[in-house]
Biopython code that builds the backbone (N, CA, C, O; Angstrom):
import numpy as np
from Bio.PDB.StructureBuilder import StructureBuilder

atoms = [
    (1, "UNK", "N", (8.165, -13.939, -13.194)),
    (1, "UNK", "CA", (8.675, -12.612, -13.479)),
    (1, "UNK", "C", (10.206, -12.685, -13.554)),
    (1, "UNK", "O", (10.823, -13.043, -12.551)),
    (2, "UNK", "N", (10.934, -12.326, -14.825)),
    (2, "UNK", "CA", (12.028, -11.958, -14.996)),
    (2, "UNK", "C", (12.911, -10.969, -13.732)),
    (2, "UNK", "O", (12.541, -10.032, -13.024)),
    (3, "UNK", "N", (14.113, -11.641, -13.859)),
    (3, "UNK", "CA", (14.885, -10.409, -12.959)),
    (3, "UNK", "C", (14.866, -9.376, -13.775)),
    (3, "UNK", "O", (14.513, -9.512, -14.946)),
    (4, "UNK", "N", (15.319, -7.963, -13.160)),
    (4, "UNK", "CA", (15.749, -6.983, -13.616)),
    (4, "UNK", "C", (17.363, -6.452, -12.878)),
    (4, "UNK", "O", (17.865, -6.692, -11.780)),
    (5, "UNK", "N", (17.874, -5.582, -14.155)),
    (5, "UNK", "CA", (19.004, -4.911, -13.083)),
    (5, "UNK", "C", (18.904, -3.370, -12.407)),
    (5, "UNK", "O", (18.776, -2.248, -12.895)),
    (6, "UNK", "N", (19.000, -3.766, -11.361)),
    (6, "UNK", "CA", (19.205, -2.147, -10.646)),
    (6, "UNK", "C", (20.210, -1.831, -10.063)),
    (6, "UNK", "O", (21.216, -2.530, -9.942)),
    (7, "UNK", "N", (19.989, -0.447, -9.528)),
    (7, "UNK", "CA", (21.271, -0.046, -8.549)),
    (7, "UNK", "C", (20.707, 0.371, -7.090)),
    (7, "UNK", "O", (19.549, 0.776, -6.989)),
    (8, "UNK", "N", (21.245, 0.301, -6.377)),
    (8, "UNK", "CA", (21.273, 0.302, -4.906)),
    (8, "UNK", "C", (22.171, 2.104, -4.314)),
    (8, "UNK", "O", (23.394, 2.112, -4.171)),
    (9, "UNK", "N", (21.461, 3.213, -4.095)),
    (9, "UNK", "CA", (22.178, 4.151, -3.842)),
    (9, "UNK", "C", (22.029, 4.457, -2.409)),
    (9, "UNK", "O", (20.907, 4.822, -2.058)),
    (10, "UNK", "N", (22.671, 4.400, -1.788)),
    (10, "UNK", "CA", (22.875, 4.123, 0.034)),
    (10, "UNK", "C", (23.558, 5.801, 0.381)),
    (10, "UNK", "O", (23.810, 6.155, 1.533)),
    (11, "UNK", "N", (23.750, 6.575, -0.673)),
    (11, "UNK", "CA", (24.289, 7.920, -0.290)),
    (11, "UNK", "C", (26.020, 7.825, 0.131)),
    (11, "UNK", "O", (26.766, 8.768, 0.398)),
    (12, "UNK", "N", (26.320, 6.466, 0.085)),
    (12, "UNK", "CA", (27.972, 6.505, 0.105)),
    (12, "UNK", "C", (28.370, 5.519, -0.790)),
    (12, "UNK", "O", (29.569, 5.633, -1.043)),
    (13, "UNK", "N", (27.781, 4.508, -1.422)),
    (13, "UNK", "CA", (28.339, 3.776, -2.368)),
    (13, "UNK", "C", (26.463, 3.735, -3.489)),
    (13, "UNK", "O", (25.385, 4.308, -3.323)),
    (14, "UNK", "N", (26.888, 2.937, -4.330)),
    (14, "UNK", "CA", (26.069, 2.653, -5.312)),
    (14, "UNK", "C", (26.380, 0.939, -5.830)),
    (14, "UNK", "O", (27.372, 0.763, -6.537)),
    (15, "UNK", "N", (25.320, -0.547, -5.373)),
    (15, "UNK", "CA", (25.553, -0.866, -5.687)),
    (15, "UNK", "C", (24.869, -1.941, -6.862)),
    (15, "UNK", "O", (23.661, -2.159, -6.777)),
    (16, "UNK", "N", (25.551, -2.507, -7.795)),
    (16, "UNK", "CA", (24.651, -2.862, -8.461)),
    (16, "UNK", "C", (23.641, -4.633, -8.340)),
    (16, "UNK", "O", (24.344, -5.634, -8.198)),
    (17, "UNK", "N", (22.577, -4.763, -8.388)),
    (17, "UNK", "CA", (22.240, -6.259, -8.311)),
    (17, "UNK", "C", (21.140, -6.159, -8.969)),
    (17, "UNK", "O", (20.583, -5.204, -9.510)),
    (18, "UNK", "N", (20.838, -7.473, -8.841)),
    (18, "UNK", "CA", (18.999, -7.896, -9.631)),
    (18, "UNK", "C", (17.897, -8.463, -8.755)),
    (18, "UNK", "O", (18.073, -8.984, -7.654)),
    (19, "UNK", "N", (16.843, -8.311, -9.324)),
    (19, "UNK", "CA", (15.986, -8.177, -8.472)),
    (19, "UNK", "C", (14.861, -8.265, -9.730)),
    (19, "UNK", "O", (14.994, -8.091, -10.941)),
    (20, "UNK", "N", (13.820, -8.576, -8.985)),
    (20, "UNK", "CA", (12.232, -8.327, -9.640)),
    (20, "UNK", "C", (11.820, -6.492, -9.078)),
    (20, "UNK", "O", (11.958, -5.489, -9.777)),
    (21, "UNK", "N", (11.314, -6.552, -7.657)),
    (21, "UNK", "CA", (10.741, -5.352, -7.707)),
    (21, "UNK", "C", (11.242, -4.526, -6.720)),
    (21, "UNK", "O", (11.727, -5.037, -5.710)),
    (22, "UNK", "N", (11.190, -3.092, -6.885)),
    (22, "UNK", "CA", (12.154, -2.242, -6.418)),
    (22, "UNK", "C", (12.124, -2.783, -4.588)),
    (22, "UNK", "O", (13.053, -3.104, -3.847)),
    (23, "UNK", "N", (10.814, -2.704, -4.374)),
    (23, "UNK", "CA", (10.713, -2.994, -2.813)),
    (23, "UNK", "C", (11.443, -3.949, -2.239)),
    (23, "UNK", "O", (12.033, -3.755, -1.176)),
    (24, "UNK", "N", (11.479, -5.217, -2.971)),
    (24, "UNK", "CA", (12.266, -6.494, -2.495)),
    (24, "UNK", "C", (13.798, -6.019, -2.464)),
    (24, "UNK", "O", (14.555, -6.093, -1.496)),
    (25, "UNK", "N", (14.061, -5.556, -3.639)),
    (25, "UNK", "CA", (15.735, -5.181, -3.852)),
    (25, "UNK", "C", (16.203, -4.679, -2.642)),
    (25, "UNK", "O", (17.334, -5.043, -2.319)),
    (26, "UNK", "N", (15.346, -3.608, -1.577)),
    (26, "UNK", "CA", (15.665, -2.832, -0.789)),
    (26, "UNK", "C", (15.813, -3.935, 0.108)),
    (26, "UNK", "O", (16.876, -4.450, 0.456)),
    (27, "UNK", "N", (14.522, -4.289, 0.488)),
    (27, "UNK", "CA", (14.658, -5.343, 1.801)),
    (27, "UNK", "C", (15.624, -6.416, 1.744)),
    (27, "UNK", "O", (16.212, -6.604, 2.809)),
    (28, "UNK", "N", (15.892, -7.048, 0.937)),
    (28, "UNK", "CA", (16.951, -7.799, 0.556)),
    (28, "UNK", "C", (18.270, -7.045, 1.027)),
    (28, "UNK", "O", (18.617, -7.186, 2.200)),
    (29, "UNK", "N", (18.972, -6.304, 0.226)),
    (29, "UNK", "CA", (20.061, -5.286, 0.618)),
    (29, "UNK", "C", (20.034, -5.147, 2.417)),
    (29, "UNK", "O", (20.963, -5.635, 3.060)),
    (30, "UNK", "N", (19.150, -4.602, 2.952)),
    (30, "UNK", "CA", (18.649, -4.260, 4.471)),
    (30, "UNK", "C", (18.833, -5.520, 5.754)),
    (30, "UNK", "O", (19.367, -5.538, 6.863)),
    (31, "UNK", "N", (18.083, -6.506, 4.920)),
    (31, "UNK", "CA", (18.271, -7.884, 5.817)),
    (31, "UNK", "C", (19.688, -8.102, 5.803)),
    (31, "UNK", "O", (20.164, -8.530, 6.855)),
    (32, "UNK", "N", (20.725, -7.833, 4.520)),
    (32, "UNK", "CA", (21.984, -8.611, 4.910)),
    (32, "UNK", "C", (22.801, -7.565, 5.443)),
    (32, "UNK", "O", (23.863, -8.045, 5.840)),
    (33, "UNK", "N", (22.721, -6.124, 5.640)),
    (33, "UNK", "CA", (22.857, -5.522, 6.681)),
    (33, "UNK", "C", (22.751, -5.823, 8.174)),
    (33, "UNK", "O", (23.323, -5.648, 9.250)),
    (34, "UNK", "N", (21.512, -6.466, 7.514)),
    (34, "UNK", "CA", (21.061, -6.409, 9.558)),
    (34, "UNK", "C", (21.460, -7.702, 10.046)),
    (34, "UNK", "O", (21.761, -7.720, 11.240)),
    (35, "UNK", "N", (21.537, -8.803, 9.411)),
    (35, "UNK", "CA", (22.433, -10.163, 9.242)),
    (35, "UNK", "C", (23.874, -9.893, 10.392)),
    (35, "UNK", "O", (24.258, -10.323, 11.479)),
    (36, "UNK", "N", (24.422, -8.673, 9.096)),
    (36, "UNK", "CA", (25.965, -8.703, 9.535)),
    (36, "UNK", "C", (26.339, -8.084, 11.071)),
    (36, "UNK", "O", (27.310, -8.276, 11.803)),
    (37, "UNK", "N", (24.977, -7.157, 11.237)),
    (37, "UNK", "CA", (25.368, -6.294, 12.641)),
    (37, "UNK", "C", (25.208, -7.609, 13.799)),
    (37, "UNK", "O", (26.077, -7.860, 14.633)),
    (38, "UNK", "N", (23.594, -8.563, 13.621)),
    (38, "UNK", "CA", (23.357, -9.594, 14.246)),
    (38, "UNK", "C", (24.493, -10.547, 14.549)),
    (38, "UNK", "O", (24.497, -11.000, 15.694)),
    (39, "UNK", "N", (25.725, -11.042, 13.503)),
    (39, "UNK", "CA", (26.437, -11.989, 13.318)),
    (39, "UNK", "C", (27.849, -11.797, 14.079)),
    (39, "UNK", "O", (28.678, -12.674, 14.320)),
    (40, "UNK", "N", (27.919, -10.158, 14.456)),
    (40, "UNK", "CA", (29.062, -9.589, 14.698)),
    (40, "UNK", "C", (29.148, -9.423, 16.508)),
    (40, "UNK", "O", (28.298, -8.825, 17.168)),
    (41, "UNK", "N", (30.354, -10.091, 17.069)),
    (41, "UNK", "CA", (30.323, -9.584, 18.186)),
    (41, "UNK", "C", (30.690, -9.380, 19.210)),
    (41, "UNK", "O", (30.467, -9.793, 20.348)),
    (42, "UNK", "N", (31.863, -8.044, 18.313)),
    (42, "UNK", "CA", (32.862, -7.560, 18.973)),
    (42, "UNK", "C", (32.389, -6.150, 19.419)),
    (42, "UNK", "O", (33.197, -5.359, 18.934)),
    (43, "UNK", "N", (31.437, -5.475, 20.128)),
    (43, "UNK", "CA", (30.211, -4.403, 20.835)),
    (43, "UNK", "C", (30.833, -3.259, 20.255)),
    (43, "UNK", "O", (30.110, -2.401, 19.749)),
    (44, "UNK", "N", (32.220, -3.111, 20.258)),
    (44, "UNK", "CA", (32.501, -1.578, 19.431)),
    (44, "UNK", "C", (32.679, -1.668, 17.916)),
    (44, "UNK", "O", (32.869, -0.747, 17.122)),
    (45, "UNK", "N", (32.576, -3.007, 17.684)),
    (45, "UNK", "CA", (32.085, -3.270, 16.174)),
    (45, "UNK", "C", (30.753, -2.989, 15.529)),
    (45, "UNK", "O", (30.499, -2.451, 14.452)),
    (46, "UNK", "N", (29.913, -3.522, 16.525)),
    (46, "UNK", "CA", (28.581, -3.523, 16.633)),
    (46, "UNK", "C", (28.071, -1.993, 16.345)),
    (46, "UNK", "O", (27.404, -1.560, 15.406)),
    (47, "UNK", "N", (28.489, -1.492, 17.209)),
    (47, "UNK", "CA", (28.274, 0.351, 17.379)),
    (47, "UNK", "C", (28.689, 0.949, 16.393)),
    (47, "UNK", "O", (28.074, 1.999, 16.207)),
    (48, "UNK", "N", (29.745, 0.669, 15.419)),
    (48, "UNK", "CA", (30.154, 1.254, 14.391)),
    (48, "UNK", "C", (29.531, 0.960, 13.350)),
    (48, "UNK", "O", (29.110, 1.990, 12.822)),
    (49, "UNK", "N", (29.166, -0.285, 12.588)),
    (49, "UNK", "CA", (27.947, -0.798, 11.700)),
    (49, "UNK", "C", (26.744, -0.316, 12.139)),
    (49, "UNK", "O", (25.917, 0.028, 11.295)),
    (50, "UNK", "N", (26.468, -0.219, 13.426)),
    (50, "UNK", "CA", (25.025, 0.583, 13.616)),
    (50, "UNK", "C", (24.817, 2.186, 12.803)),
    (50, "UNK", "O", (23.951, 2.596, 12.031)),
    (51, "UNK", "N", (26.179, 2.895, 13.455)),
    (51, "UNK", "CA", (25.926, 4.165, 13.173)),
    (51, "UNK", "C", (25.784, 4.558, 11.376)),
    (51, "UNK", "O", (25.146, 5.458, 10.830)),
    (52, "UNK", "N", (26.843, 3.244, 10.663)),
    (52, "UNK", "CA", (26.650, 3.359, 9.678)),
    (52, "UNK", "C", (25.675, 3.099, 8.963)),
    (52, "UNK", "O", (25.639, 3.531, 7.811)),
    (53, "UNK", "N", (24.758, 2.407, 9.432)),
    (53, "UNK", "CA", (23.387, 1.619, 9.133)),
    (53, "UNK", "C", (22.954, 2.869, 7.880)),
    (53, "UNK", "O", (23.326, 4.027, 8.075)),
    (54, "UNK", "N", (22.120, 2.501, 6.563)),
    (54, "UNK", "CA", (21.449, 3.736, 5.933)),
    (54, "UNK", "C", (20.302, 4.071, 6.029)),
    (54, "UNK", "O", (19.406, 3.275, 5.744)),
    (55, "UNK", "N", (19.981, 5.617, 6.551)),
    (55, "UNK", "CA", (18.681, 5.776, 6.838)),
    (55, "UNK", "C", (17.515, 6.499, 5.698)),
    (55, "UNK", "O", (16.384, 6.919, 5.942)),
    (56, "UNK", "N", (18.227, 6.461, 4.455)),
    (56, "UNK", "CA", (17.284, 6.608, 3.081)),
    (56, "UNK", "C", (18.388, 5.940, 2.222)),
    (56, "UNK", "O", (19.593, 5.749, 2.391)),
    (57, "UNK", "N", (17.407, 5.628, 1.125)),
    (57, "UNK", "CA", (18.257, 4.236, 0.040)),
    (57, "UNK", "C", (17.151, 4.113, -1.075)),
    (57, "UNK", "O", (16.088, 3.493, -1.034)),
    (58, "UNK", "N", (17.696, 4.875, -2.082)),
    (58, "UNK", "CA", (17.106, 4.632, -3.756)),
    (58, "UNK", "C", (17.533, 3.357, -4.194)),
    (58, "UNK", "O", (18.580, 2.764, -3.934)),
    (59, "UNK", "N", (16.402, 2.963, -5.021)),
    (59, "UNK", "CA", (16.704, 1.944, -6.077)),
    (59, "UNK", "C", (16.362, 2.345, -7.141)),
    (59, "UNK", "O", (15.203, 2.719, -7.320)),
    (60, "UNK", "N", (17.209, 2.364, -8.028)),
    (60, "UNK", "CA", (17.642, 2.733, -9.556)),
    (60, "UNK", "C", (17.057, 1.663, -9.761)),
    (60, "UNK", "O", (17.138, 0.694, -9.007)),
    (61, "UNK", "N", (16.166, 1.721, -11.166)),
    (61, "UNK", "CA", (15.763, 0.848, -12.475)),
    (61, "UNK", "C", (16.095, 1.569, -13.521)),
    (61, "UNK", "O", (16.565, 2.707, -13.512)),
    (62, "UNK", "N", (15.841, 0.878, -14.457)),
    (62, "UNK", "CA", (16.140, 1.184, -16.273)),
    (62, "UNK", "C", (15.193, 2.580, -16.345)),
    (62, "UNK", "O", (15.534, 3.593, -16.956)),
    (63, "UNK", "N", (13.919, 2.420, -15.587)),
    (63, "UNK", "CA", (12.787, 3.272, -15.784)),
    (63, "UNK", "C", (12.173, 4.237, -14.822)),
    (63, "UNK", "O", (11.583, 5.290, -15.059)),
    (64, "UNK", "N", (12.552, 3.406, -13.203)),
    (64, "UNK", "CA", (11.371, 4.135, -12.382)),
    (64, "UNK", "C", (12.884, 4.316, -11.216)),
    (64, "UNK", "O", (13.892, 3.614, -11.298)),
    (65, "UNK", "N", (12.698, 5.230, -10.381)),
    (65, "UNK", "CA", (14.083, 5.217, -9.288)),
    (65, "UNK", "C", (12.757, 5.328, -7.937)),
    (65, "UNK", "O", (11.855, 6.165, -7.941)),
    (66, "UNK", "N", (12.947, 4.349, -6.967)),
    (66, "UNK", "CA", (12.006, 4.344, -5.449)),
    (66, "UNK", "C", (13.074, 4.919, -4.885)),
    (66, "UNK", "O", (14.283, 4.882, -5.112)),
    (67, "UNK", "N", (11.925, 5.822, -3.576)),
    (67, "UNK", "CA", (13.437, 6.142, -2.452)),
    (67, "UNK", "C", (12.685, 5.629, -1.165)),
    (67, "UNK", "O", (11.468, 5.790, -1.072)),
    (68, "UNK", "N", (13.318, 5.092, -0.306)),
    (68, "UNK", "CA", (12.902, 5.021, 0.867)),
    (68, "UNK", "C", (13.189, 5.031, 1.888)),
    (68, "UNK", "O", (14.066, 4.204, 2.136)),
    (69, "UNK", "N", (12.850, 5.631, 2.738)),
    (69, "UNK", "CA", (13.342, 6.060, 4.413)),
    (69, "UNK", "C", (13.174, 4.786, 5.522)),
    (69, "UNK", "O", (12.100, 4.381, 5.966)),
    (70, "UNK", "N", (14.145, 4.409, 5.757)),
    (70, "UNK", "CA", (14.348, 3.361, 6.784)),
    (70, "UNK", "C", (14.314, 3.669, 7.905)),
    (70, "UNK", "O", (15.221, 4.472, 8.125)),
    (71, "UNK", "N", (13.555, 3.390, 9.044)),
    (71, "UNK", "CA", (13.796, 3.148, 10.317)),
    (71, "UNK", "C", (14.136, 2.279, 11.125)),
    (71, "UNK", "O", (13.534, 1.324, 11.616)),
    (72, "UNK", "N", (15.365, 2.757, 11.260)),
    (72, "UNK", "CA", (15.951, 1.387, 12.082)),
    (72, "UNK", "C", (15.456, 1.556, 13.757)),
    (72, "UNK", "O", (15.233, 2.675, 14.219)),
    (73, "UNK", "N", (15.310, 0.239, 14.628)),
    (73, "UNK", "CA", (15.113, 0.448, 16.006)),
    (73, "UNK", "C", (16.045, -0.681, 16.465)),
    (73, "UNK", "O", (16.488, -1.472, 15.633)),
    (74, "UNK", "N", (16.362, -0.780, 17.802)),
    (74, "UNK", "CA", (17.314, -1.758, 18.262)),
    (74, "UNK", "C", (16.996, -2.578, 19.025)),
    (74, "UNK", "O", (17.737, -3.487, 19.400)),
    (75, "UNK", "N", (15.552, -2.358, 19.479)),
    (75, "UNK", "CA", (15.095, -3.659, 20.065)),
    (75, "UNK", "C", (13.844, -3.733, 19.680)),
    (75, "UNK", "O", (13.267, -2.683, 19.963)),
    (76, "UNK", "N", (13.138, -4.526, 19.144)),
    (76, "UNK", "CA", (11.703, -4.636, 18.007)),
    (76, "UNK", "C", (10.816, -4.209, 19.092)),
    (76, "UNK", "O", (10.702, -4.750, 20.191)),
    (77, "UNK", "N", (10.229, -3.223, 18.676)),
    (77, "UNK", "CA", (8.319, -3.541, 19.146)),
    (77, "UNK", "C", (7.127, -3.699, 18.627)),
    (77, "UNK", "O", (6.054, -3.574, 19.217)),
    (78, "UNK", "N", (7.305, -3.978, 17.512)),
    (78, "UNK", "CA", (6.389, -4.276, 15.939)),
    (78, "UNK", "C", (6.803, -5.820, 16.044)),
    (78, "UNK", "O", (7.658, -6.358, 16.747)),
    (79, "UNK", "N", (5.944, -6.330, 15.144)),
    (79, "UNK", "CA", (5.803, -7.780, 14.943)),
    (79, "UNK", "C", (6.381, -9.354, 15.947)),
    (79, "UNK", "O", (5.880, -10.386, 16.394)),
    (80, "UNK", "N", (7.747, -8.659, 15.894)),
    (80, "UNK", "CA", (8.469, -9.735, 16.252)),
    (80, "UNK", "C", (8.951, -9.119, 17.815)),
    (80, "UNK", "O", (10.121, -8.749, 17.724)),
    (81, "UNK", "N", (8.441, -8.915, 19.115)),
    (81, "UNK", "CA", (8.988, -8.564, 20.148)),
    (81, "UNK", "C", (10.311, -9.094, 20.225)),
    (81, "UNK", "O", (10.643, -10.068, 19.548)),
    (82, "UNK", "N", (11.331, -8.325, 21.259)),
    (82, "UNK", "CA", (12.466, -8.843, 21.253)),
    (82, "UNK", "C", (13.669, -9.037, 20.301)),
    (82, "UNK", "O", (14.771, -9.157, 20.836)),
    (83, "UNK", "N", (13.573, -9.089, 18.696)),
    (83, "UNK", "CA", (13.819, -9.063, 17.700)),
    (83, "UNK", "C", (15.212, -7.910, 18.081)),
    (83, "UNK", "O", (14.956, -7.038, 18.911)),
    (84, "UNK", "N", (16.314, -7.931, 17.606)),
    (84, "UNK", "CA", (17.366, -6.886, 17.897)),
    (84, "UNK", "C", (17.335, -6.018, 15.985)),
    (84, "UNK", "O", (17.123, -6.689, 14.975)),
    (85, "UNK", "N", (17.517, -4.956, 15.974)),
    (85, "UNK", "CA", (17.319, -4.260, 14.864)),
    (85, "UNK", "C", (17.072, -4.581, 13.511)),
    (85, "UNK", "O", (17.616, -4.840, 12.438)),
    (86, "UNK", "N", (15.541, -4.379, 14.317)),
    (86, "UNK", "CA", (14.669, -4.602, 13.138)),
    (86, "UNK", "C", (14.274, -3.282, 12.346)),
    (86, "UNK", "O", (14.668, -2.318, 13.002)),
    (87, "UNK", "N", (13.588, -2.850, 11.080)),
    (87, "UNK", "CA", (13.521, -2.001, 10.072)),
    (87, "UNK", "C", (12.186, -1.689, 9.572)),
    (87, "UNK", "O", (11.505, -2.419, 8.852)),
    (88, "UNK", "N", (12.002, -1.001, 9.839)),
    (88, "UNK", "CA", (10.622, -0.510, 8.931)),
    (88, "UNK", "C", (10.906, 0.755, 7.115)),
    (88, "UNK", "O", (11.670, 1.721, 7.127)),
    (89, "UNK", "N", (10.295, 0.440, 6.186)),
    (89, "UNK", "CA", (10.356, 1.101, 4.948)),
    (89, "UNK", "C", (9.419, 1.808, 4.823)),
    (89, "UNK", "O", (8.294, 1.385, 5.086)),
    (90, "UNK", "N", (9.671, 3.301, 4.307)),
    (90, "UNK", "CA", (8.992, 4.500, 4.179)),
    (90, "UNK", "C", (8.935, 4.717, 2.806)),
    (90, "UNK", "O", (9.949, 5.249, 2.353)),
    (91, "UNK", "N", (7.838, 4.404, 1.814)),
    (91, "UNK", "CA", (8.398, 5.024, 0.626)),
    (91, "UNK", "C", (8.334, 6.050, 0.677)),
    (91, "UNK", "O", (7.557, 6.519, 1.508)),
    (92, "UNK", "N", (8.930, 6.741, 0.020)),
    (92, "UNK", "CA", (9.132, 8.180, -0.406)),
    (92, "UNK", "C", (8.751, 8.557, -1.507)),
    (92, "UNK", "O", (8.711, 9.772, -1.702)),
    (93, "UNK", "N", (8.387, 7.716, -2.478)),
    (93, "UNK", "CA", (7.635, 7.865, -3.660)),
    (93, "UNK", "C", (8.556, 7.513, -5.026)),
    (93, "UNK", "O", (9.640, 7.046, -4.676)),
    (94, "UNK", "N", (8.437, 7.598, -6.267)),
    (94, "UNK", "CA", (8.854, 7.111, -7.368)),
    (94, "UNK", "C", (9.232, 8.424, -8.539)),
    (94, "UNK", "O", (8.520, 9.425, -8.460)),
    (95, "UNK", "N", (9.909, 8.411, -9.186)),
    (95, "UNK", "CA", (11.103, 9.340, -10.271)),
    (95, "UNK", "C", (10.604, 8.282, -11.182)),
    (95, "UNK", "O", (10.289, 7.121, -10.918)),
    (96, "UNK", "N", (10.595, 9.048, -12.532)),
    (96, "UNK", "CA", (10.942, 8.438, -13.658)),
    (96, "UNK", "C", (12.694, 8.780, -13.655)),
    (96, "UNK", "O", (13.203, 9.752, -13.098)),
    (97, "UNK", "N", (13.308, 7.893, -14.298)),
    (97, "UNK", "CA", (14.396, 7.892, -14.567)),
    (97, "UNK", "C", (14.655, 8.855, -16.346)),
    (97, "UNK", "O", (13.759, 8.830, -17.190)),
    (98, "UNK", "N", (15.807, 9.497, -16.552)),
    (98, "UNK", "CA", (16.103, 10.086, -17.306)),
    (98, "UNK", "C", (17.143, 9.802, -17.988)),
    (98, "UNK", "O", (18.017, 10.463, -17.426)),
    (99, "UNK", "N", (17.769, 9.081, -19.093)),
    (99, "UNK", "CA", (18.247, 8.558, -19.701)),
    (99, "UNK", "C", (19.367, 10.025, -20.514)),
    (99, "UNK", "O", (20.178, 9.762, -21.403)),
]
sb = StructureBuilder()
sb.init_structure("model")
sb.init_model(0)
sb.init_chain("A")
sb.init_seg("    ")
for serial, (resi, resn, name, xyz) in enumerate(atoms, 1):
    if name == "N":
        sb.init_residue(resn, " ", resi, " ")
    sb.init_atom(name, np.array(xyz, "f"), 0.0, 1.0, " ", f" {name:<3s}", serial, name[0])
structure = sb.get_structure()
């Protein structure tokens, strides 16, 4: 499967990348979020990337726009116990796009 290009709308920036399918684009985007809060660690740094964390995030295609509601938690209790902020995806359902 070919990439495609989309956009990434986080409600404060818009950004653009490629991707195959809307779902991956998100999780992708999300993991290197959660990367950077993991990687960081200066604690009132930490707290400030948290709060900014996004808790709904469209992905724009040529054709279809997904939205989905993120839940972030800060210490896992799904899959991976122990895990520090981990994410669960809500779709919210699908837009045709309007040209």
């Amino acid at each position: 499967m070919a990439k495609r290009q989309f956009t990434i709308d986080t409600g404060k920036e818009q950004i653009p990348v490629e991707g195959q399918v809307h779902r991956n684009v998100a999780v992708k985007y999300l993991m290197k979020r959660r990367r950077s809060l993991l990687m960081t660690k200066n604690p009132e740094k930490v707290e400030k990337l948290w709060t900014e964390l996004p808790k709904k995030i469209k992905i724009i295609g040529k054709q279809l726009t997904r939205e989905y509601k993120v839940n972030w938690e800060r210490v896992g209790t799904q899959d991976y116990e122990g895990s520090r902020f981990v994410f669960t995806l809500d779709d919210l359902g699908e837009k045709t796009t309007k040209k």
